[in-house]
N, C-alpha and C positions, 0 to 999 in steps of 0.2 A: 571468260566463263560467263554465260546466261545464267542473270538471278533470276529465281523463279519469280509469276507475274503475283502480285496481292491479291488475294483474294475477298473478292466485294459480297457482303451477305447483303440478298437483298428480301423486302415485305411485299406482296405484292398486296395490295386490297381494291377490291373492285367485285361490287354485285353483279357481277356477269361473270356465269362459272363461266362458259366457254373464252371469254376474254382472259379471266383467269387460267385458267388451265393451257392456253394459247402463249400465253406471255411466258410463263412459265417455262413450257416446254421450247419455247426459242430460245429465252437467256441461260437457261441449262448445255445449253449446244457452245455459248462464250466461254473461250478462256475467262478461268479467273472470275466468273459467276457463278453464284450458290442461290439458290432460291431457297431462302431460311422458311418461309412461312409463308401462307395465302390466307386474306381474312373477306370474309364475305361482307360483314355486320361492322360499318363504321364505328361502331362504340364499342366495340371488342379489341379497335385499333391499340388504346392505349396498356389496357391491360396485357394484349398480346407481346406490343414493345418489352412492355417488364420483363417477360418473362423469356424471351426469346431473341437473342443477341442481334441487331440488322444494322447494317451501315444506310442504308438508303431503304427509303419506303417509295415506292411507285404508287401512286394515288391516283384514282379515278375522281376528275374533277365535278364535285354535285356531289359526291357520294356524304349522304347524311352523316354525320361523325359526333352525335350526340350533342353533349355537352363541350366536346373540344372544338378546336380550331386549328389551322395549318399551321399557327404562331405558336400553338402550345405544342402542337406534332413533333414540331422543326427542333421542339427544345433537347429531346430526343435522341431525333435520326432527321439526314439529309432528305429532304421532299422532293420529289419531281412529278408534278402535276401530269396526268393525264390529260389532253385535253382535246377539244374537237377540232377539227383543222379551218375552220369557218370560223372561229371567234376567237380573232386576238385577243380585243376586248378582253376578256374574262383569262386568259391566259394571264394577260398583263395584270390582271386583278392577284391572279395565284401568286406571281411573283413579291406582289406586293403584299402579302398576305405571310409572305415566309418563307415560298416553297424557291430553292435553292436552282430547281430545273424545270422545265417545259416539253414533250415530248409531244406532240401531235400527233394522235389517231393512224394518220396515214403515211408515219414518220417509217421507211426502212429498219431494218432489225440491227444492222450496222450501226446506223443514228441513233439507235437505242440501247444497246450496247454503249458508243461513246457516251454518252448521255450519262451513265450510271458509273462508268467508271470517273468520268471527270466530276459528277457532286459528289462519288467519295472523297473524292484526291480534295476536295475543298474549294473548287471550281465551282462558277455558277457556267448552266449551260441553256440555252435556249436554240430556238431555229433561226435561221438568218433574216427572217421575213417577220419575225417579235420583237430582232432588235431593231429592225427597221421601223415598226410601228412606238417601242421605246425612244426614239432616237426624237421621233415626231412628236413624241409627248411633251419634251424637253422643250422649256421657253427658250421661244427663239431670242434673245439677249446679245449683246455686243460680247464677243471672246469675253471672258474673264483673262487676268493675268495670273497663274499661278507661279510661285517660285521653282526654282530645279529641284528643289528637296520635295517639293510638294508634286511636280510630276513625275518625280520618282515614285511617291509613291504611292500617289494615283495610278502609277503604271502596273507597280504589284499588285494591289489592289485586285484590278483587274485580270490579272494572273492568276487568279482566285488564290494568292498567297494570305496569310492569318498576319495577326498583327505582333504575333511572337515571333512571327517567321521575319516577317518585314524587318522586326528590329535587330534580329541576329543580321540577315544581310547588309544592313545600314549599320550597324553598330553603335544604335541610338537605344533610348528604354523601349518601353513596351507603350510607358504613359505616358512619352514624347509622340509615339506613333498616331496615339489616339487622339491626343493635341490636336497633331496635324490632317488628320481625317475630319475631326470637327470644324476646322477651320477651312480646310478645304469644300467640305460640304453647303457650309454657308457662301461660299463663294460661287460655286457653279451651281447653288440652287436646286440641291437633289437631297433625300431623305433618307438614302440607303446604299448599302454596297455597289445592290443590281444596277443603281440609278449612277453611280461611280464609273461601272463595266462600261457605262453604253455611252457615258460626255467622253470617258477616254477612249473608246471606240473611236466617237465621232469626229475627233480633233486630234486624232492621227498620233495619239499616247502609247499604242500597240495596233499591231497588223488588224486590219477587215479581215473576219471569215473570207472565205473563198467558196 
């Protein structure tokens, strides 16, 4: 029997009606996407959240957002920056800022599409050519040793699995999990989950994109 697919409510906000209304009308064509809401007015962002349920905001990267930030957006709903296909740079900023995905400008509707379903699902998602710029960012350093327990669950991690999830599949607590991310973090030298995704990327912890 086919369970039916979730369905992902998404925000669009971007001061470009025609981008707006463009986006819109593509991800309305996805299984399993809803366009909750379109906001023109960065500072109308958060007030709109209140009031209008979204799993994922699509965000135009630059767009003035008042008094907030991606960090206080994300607290929210899952971010996925818009962003220009020329500037990793500032993508790599987004991420680092909060936003959970990266879509480029001149990304496919398909890739945009995966994109919104995998930050609901609790996936970080980027382009293959951001983690490749993330991977460079990383000090180049002699291997770390990490333990099995600890690439385990570096490995979920990167599965953009939570850390309540991690502990049911391990059968460990939740604040043994968080232990071991802290400790692992200071080992491989990174600040963040995304920074997680991309050492396990790089040292062969779960499959390269393709």
């Amino acid at each position: 029997m086919n369970l039916p697919t979730p369905t992902v409510r998404v925000a669009i906000s971007d001061t470009r009606t025609l981008v707006r209304e463009g986006l819109k009308a593509l991800l309305q064509l996805q299984a399993g996407v809803i366009v909750a809401t379109e906001i023109a007015d960065g500072a109308e962002i958060i007030p709109r959240l209140m009031s209008v349920q979204c799993d994922v905001l699509l965000l135009e990267r630059g767009m003035p957002l008042g008094n907030a930030d991606i960090r206080e957006l994300s607290e929210s709903v899952r971010v996925i920056a818009l962003c220009r296909d020329d500037d990793l740079g500032d993508a790599l900023n987004a991420l680092r800022s909060g936003a959970r995905g990266v879509v480029f400008e001149g990304s496919t509707v398909p890739a945009l599409a995966d994109a919104v379903r995998a930050v609901a699902a609790g996936e970080v998602s980027m382009p293959f050519e951001l983690q490749a710029r993330m991977a460079e960012t990383l000090q180049d350093e002699p291997r770390v040793r990490l333990t099995a327990r600890e690439r385990e669950i570096a490995a979920h991690v990167a599965n953009g699995l939570r850390n309540a999830e991690i502990a049911r599949r391990l059968f460990i607590s939740e604040q043994t999990v968080k232990t071991h991310l802290g400790r692992i973090f200071r080992k491989v030298n990174v600040r963040d989950r995304v920074g997680l995704t991309i050492y396990a990327s790089r040292c062969g912890l779960v499959p390269r994109p393709k």
